[in-house]
TINULO-297062 format. One line per field, with one value per atom (N, C-alpha, C): x, z, y; chain; atom name; residue number from 1; residue in one letter. Coordinates in steps of 0.1 Angstrom, whole numbers. Atoms other than C-alpha are relative to their C-alpha. Layout:
REM TINULO-297062
east X, ...
up Z, ...
north Y, ...
kolba A, ...
lolo CA, ...
vexlo NUM, ...
loro a, ...
This chain:
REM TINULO-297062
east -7, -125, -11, 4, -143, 5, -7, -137, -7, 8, -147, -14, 15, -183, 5, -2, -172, 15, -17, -133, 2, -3, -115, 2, -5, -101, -3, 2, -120, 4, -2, -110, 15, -14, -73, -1, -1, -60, 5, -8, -53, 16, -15, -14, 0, 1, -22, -4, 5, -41, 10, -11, -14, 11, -13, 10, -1, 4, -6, 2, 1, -14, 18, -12, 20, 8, 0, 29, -7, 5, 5, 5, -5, 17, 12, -10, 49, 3, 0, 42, -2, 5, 24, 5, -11, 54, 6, -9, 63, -10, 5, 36, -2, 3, 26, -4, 9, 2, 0, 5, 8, -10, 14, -19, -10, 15, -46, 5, -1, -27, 0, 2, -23, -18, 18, -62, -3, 8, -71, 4, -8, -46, -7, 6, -60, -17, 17, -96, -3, 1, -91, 6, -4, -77, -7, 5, -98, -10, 15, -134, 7, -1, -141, 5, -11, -133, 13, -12, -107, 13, -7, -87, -1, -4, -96, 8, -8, -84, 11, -15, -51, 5, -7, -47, 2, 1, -56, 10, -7, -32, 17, -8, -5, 1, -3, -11, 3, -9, -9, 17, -14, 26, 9, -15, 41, -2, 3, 45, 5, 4, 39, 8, -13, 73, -3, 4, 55, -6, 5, 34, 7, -10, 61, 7, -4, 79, -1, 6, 53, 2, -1, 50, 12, -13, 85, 5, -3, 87, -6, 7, 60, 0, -3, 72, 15, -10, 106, 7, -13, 138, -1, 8, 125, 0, 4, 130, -7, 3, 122, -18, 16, 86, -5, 6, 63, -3, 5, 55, 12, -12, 90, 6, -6, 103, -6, 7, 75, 2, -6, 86, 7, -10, 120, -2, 2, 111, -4, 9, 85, 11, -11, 119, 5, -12, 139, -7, 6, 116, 0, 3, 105, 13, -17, 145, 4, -6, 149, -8, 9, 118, 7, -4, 132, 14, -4, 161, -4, 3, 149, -5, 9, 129, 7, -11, 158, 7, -7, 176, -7, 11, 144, 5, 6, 139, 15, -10, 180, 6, -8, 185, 0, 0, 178, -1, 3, 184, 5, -9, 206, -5, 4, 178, -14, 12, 141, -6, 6, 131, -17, 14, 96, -7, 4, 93, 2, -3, 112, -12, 1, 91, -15, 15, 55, -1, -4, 70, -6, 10, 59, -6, 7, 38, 5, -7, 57, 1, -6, 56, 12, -13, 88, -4, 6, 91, -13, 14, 60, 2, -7, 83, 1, 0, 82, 16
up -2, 281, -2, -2, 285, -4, 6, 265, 6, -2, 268, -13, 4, 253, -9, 8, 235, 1, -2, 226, 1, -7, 244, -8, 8, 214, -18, 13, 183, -10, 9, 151, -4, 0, 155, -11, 11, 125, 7, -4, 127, 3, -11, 131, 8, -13, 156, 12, -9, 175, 2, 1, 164, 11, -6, 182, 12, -12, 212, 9, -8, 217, 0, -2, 207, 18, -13, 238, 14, -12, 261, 3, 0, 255, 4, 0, 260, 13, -13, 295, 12, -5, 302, 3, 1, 296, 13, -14, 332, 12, -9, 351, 2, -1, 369, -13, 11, 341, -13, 10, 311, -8, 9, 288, 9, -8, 316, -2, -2, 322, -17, 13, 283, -6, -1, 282, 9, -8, 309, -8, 4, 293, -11, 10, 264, -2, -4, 274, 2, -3, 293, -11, 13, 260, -9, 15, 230, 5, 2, 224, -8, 6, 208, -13, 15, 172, -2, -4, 182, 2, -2, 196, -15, 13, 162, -11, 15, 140, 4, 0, 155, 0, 6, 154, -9, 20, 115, -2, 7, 109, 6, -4, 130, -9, 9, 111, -10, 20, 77, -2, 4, 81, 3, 2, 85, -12, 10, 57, -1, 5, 42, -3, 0, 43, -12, 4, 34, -7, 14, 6, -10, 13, -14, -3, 3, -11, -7, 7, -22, -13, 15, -52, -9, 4, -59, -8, 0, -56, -17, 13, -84, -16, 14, -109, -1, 0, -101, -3, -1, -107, -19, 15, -142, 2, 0, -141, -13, 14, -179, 0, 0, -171, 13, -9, -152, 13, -15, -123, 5, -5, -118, 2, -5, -119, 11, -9, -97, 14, -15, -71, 9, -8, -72, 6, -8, -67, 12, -14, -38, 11, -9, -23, 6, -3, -27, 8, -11, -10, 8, -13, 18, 9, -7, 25, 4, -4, 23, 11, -10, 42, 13, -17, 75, 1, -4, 71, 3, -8, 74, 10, -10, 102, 8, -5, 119, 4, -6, 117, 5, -6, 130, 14, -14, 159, 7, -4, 161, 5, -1, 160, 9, -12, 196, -6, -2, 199, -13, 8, 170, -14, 13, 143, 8, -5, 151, -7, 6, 142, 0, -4, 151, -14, 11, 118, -11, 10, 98, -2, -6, 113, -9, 4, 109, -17, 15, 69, -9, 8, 60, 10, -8, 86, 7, -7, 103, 18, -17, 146, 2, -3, 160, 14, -14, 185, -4, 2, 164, 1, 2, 153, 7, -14, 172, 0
north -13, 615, 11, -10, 646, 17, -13, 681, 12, -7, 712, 0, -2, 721, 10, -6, 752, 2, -11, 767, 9, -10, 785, 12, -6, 798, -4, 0, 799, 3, -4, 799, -4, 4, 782, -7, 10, 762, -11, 8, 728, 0, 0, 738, 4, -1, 755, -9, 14, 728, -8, 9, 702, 8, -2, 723, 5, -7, 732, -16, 15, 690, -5, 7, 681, 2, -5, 708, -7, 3, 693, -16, 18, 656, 1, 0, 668, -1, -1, 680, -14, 10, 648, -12, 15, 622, -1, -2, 634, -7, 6, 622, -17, 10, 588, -10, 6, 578, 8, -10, 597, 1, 3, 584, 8, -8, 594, 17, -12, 628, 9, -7, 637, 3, 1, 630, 14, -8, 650, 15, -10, 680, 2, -4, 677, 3, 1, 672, 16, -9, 705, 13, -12, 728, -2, 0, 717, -9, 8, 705, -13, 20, 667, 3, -3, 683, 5, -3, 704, -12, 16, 669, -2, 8, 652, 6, -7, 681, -2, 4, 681, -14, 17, 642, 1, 5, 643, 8, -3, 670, -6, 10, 652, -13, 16, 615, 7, 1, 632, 5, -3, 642, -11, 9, 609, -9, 11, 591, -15, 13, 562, -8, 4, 545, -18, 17, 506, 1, 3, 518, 8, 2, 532, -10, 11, 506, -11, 6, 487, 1, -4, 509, 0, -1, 509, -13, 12, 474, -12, 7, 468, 10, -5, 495, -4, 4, 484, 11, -8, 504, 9, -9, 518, 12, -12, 554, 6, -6, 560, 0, -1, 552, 15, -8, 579, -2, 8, 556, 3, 1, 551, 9, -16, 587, 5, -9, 601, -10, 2, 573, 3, -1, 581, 17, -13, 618, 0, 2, 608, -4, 3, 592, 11, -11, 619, 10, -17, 650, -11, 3, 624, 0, 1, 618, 19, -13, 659, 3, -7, 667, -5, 2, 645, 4, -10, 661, 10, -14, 695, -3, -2, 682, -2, -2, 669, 13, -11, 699, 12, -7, 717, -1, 6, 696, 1, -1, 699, 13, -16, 735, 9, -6, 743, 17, -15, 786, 5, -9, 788, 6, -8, 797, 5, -3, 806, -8, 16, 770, 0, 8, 779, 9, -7, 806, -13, 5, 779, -15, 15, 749, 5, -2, 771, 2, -3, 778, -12, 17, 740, -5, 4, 735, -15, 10, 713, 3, -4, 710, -4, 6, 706, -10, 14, 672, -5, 7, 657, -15, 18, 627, -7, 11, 597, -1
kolba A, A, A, A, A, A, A, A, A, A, A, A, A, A, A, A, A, A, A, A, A, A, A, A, A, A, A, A, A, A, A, A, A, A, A, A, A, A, A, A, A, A, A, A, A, A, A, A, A, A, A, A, A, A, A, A, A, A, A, A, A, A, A, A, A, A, A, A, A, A, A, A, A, A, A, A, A, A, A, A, A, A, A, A, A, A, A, A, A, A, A, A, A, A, A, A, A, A, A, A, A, A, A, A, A, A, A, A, A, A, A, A, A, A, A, A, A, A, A, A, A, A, A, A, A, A, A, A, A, A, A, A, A, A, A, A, A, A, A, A, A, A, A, A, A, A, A, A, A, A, A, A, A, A, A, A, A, A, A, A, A, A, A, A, A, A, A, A, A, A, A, A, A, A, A, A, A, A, A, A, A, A, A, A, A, A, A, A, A, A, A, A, A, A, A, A, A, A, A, A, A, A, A, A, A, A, A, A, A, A, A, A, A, A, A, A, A, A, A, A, A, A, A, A, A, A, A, A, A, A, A, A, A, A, A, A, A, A, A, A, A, A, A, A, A, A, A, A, A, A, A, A, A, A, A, A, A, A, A, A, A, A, A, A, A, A, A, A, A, A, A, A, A, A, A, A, A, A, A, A, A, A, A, A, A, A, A, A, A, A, A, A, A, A, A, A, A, A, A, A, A, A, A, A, A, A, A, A, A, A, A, A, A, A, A, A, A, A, A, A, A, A, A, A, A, A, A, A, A, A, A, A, A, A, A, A, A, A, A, A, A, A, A, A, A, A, A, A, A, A, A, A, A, A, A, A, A, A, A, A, A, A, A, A, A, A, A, A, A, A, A, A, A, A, A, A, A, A, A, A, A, A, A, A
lolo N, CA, C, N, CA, C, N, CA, C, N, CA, C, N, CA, C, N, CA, C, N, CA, C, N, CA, C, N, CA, C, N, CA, C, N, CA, C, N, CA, C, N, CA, C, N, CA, C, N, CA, C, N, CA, C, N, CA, C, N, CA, C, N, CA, C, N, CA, C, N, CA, C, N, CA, C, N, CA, C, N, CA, C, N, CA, C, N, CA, C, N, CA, C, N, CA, C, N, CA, C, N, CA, C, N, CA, C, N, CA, C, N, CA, C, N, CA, C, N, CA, C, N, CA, C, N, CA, C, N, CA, C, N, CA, C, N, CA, C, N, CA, C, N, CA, C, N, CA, C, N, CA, C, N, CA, C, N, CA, C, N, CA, C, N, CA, C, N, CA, C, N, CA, C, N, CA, C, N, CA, C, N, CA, C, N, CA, C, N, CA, C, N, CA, C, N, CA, C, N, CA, C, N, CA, C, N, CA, C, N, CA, C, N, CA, C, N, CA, C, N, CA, C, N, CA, C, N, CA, C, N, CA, C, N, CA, C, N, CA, C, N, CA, C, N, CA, C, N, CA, C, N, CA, C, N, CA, C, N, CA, C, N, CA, C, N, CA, C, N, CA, C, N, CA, C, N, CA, C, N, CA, C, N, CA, C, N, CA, C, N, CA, C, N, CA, C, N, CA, C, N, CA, C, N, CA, C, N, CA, C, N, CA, C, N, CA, C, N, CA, C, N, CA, C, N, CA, C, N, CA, C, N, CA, C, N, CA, C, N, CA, C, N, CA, C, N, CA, C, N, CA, C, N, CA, C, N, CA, C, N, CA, C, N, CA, C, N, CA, C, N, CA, C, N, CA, C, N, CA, C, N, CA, C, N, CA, C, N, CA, C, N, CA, C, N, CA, C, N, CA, C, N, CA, C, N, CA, C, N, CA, C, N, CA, C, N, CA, C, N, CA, C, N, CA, C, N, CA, C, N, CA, C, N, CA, C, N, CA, C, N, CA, C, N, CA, C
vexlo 1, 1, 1, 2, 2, 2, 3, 3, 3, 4, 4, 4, 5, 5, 5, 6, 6, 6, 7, 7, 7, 8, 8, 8, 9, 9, 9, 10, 10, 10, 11, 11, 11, 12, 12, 12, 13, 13, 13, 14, 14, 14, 15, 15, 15, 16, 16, 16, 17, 17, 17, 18, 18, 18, 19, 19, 19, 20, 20, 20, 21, 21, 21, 22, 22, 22, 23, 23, 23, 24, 24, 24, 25, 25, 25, 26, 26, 26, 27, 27, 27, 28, 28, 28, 29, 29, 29, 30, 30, 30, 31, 31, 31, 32, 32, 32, 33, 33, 33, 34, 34, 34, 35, 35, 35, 36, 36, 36, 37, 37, 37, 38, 38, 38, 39, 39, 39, 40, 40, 40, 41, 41, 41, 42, 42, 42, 43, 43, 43, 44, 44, 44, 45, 45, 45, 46, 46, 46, 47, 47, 47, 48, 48, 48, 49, 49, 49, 50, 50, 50, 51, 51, 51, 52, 52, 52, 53, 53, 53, 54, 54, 54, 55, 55, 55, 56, 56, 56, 57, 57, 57, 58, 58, 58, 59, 59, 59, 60, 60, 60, 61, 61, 61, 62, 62, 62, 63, 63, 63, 64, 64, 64, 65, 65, 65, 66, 66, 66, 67, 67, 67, 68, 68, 68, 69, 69, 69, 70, 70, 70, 71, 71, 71, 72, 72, 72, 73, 73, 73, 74, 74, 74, 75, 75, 75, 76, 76, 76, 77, 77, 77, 78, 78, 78, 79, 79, 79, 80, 80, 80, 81, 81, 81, 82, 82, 82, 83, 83, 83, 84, 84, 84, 85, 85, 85, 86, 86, 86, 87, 87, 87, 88, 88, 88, 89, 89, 89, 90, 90, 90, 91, 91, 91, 92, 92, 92, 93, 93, 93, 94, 94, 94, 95, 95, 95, 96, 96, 96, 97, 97, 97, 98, 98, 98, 99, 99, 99, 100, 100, 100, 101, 101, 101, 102, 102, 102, 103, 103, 103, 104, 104, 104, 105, 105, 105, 106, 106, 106, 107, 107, 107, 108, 108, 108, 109, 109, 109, 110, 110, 110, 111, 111, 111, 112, 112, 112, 113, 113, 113, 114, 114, 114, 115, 115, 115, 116, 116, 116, 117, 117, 117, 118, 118, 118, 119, 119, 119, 120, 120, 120, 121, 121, 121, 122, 122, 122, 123, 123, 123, 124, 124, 124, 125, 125, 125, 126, 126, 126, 127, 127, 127, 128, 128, 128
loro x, x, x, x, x, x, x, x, x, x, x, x, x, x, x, x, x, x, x, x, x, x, x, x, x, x, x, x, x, x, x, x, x, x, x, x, x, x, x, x, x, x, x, x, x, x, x, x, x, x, x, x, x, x, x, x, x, x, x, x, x, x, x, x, x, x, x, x, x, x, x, x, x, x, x, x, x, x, x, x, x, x, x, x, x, x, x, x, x, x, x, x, x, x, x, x, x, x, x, x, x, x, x, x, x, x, x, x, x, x, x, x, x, x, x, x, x, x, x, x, x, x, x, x, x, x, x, x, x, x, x, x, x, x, x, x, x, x, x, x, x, x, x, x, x, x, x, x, x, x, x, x, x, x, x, x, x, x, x, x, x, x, x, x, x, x, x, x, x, x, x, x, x, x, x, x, x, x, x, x, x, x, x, x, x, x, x, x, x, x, x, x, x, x, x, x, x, x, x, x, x, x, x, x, x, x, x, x, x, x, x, x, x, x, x, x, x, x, x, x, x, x, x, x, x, x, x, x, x, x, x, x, x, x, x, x, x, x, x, x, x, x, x, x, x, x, x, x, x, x, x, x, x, x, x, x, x, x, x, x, x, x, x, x, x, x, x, x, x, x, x, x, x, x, x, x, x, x, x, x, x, x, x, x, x, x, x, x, x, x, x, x, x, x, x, x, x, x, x, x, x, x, x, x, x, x, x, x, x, x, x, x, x, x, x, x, x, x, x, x, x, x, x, x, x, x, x, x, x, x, x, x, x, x, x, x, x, x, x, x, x, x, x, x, x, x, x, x, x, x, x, x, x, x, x, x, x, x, x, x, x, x, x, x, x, x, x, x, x, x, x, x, x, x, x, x, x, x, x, x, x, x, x, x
């Protein structure tokens, strides 16, 4: 794949990038080949770091569903310990957070999802 050489638009943050690629992938689900055409889309908006930064800040927002579990699994059901409280909290926000995201990605016109979304840096339509 092939980027540009310099950006168009220097100085973006990774949300912004993340939310430009999410955009261009979005477009791309429509053509023949999407993989090639999200490539080319993205090739054509953001240099080779540009791409990586918004991948990385894309992967870090999904979490880790199979290593708490893990951890959960080997502090067990023990809240009175520290391990065991701070898992069940780690439960609890990840359960609120996909709600709110949900009702992000849900709330079509009827809030301005893109102030509430940019608030936790969250893109809307990132979720698989």
């Amino acid at each position: 794949m092939t980027f540009l050489k310099e950006s168009s638009s220097p100085g973006r943050t990774d949300w912004e990038l993340a939310r430009v690629a999410v955009h261009l992938r979005g477009y791309a689900k429509y053509a023949d080949d999407p993989e090639a055409d999200a490539a080319q889309r993205l090739g054509e908006a953001f240099t080779e770091d540009e791409a990586r930064r918004a991948d990385a800040f894309l992967e870090a927002g999904h979490q880790d569903a199979n290593r708490l579990a893990a951890i959960a699994a080997r502090v067990g059901n023990d809240t009175a310990t520290d391990e065991g409280w701070l898992v069940q909290q780690l439960a609890t926000a990840w359960m609120r957070l996909d709600e709110l995201r949900d009702r992000i990605d849900g709330g079509g016109s009827l809030m301005a999802n893109t102030h509430v979304a940019s608030a936790i840096d969250y893109i809307r339509g990132s979720r698989p």
